[in-house]
C-alpha atoms as one frame of an Amber mdcrd trajectory, in Angstrom:
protein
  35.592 201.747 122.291  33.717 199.601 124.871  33.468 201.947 127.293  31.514
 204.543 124.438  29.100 201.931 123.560  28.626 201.462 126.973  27.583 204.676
 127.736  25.628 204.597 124.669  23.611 202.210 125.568  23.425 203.064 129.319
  24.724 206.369 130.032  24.386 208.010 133.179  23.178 211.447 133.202  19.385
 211.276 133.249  18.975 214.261 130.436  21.470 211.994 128.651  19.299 209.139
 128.569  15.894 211.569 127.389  17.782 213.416 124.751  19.089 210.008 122.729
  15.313 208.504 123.572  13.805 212.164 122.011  16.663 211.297 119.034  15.946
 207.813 118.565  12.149 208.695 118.826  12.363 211.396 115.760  14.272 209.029
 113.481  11.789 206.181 113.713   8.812 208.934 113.409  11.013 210.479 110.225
  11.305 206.371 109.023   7.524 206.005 109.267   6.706 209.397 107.888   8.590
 207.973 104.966  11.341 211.243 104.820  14.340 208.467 105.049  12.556 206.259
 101.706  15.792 207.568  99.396  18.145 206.782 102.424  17.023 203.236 102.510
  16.838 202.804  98.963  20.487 203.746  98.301  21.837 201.464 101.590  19.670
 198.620 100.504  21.138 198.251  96.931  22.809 194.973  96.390  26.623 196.695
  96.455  25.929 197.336 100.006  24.020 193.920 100.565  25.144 189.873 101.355
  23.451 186.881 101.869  23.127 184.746 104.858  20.547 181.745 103.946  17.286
 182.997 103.324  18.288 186.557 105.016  19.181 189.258 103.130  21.496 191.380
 104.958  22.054 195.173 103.796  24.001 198.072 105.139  20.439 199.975 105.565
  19.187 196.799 107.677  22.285 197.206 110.061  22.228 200.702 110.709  18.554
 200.338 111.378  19.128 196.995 113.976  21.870 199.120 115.862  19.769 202.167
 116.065  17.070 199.937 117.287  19.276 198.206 119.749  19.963 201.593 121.344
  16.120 201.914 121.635  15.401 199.086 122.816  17.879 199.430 125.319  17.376
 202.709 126.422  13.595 202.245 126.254  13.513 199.024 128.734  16.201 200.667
 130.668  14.306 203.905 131.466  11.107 201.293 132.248  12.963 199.215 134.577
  14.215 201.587 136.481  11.184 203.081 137.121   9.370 200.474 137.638  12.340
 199.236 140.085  11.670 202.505 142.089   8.156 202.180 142.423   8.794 198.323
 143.656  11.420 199.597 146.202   8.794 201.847 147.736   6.657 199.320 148.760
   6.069 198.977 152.057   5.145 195.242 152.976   7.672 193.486 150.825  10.719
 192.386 151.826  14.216 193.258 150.074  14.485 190.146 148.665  10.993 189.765
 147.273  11.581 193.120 145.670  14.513 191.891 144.045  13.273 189.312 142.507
   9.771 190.547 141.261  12.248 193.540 139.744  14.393 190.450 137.949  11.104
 188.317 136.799  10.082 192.286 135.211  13.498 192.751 133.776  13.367 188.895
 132.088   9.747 189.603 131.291  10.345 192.627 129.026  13.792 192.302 127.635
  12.264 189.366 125.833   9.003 190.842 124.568  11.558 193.728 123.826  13.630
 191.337 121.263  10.817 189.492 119.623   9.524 193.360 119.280  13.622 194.053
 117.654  13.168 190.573 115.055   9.627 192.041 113.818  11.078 195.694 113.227
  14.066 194.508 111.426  11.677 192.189 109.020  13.589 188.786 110.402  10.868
 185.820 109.816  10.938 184.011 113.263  10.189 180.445 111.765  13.629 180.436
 110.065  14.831 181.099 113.481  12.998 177.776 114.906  15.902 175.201 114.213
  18.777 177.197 115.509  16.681 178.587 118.506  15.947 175.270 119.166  19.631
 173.667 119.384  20.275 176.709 121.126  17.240 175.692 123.857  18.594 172.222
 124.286  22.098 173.244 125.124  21.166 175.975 127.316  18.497 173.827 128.923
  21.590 170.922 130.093  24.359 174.352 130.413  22.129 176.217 132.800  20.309
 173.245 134.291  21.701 174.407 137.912  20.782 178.200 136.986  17.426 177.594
 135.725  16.481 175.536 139.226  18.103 177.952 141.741  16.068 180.919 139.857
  12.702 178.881 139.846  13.714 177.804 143.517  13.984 181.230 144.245  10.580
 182.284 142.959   8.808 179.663 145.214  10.504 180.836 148.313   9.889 183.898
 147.249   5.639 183.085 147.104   5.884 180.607 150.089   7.774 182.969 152.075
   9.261 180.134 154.346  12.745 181.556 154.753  12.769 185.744 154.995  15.445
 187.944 155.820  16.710 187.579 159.272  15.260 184.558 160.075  17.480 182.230
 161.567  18.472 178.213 160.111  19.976 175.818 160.245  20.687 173.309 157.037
  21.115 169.332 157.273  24.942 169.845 157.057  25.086 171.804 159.933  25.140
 175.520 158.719  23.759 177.479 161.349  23.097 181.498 160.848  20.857 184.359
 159.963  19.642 185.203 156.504  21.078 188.682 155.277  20.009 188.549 151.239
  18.011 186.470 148.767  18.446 186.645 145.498  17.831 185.251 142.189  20.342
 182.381 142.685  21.086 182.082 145.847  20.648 182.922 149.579  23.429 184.730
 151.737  23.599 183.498 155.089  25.886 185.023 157.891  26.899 182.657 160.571
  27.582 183.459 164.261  31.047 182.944 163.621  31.024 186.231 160.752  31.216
 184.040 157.522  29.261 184.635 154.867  27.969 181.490 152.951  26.481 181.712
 149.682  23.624 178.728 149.840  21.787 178.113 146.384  18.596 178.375 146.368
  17.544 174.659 145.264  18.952 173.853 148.569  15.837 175.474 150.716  13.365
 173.874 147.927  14.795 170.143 147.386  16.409 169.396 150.914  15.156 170.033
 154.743  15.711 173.389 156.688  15.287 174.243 159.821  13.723 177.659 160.157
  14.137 178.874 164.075  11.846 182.095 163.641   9.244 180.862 161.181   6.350
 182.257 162.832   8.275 183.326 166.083  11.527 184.123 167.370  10.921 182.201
 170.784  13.391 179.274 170.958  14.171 176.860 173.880  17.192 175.835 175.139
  18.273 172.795 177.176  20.321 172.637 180.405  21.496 168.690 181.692  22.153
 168.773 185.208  23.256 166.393 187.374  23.228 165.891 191.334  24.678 163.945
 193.629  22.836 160.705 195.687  23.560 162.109 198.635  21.521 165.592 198.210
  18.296 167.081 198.452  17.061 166.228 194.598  13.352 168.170 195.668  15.722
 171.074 196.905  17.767 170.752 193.574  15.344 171.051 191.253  13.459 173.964
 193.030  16.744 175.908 192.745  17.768 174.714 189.494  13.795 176.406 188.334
  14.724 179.596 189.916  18.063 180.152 188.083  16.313 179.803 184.765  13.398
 182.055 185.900  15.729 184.995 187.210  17.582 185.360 184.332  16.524 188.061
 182.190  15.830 186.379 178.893  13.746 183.943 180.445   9.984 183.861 179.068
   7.483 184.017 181.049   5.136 182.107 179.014   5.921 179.312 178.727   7.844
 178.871 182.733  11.021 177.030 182.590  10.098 173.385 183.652  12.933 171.143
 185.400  12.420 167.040 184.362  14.322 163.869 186.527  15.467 161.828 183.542
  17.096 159.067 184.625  19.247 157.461 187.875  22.500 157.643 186.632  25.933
 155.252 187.688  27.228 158.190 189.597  24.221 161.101 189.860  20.567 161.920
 189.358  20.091 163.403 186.493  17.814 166.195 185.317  16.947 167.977 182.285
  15.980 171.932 182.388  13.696 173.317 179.727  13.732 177.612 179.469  12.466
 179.680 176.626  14.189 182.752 175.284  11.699 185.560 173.428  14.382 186.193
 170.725  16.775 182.900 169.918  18.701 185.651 167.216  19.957 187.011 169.598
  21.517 183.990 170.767  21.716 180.539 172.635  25.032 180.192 174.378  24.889
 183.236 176.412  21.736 182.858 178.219  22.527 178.730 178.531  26.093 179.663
 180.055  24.608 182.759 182.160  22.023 179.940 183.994  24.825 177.563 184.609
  26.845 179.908 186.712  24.087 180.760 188.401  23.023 176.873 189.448  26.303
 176.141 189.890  26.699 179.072 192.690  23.026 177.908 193.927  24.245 174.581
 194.056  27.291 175.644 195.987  25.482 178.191 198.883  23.187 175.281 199.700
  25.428 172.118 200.008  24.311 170.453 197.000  26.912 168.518 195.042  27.814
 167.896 191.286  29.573 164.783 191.286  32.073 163.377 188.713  31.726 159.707
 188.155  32.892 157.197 190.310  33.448 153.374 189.834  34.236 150.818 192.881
  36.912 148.056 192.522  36.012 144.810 194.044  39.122 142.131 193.581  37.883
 138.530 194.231  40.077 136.494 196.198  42.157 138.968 197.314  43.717 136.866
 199.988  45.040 134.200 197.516  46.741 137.180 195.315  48.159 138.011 198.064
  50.007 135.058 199.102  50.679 134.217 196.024  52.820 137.965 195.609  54.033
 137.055 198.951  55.489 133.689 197.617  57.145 134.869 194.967
């Protein structure tokens, strides 16, 4: 039985859909013509009638409401669908933007389609105001969540501050790639292959990181550290040209080598590189440089030191007698 009203109400076939709209179409036309006026007199006579409230509820009125259900379904559904082709074939939108101007449609005219349904069947909206009303409050603290991530998702979608494949990273530490927006939430795929579902209040109320906003350069940092006893000019020159021969290396802007700091047990430096697409990747291109340094390092004498601490015992001599003593 559900499965017959569901393909009632949505069937498949395309001349399916045309021949129950061309159907539905010549009953309401017959209605209005006035050829079903002994039809509705004999369903609407008070054997085949009940009361709810001020309503007066007849068999006629029913028949009529489902067969203008089925309209009204078949009718939006034939609209939305093309008007959710026409939207897919636009060229400078995004997937996700498409989605959700489709959804904001759908909302749009399923409602004006139901106040449409209440005015056809003769059902005075103000006696609707009370229980619509109770009905708004408790769907207003219900769908709270719902209603925000929707509206969240509408001002991402305007702002356009987080598109597919951009990459992020969120304040708990989620780091990957969007792959889908929708209208409540945001798939993101990490580097390790999970897929998160983030809502989309999170992009709107808390701060994101967006590495390809309006580029995909990124740069990556390489501490290095020498030893005391090397050539820290030489060092540095070689640690430049490890960064600048690899092949992800931007030119623009050239990797730039800083001293930071004279450490307890090295001199310590700090390389700065650029990579033209960071979705492609950070780790690779940071690990790739480091062999190379280190081999650099290695063909020209220079040493990476581990740290070191002396040991200076005060009145050793004393200790020692004293041991000796004993």
């Amino acid at each position: 039985m559900f499965n017959f009203l569901k393909q009632l109400l949505k069937p498949r076939a395309v001349h399916a859909k045309w021949l129950i709209l061309l159907l539905l179409v010549t009953f309401f036309l017959l209605g209005f013509m006035g050829y079903l006026k002994p039809i509705e007199i004999f369903l609407s006579a008070e054997r085949f009638s009940f009361q709810i409230s001020s309503i007066n509820i007849s068999l006629y009125l029913i028949i009529k409401g489902s067969i203008a259900i089925i309209f009204m379904f078949w009718t939006v559904g034939i609209l939305s669908e093309f008007i959710e082709n026409r939207i897919k074939k636009l060229p400078k939108i995004r997937a996700g933007n498409k989605a959700l101007i489709t959804k904001i449609f759908q909302i749009f005219i399923y409602s004006l389609s139901f106040l449409i349904l209440l005015d056809l069947l003769g059902i005075n909206l103000t006696a609707l105001t009370v229980f619509s009303g109770g009905i708004g409050i408790g769907l207003g603290f219900g769908l709270q969540k719902i209603a925000s991530n929707f509206i969240s998702g509408i001002i991402l979608l305007f702002e356009k501050s987080i598109e597919d494949d951009d990459l992020i990273e969120l304040d708990d530490g989620t780091f990957g790639s969007i792959k889908h927006t929708s209208a409540r939430y945001t798939l993101i795929e990490t580097f390790d292959g999970k897929e998160i579902m983030i809502p989309n209040e999170e992009f709107v109320t808390n701060r994101v990181i967006n590495w390809t906003y309006s580029n995909t350069k990124g740069r990556i940092q390489v501490p290095i550290g020498v030893s005391y006893q090397s050539d820290i000019e030489k060092a540095r020159q070689l640690i430049i040209e490890a960064a600048e021969e690899h092949s992800r290396c931007s030119k623009e802007p050239k990797p730039e080598c800083y001293l930071r700091e004279f450490g307890d047990s090295s001199v310590n430096f700090l390389l700065l590189f650029w990579v033209d697409d960071i979705i492609k990747g950070r780790y690779l291109p940071q690990s790739e440089v480091l062999f190379s340094i280190w081999k650099k390092f290695h063909d020209n004498n220079i040493d990476i030191p581990f740290p070191q601490r002396d040991l200076h015992i005060k009145n050793l001599d004393t200790l020692t007698g004293t041991t000796n003593g004993k």
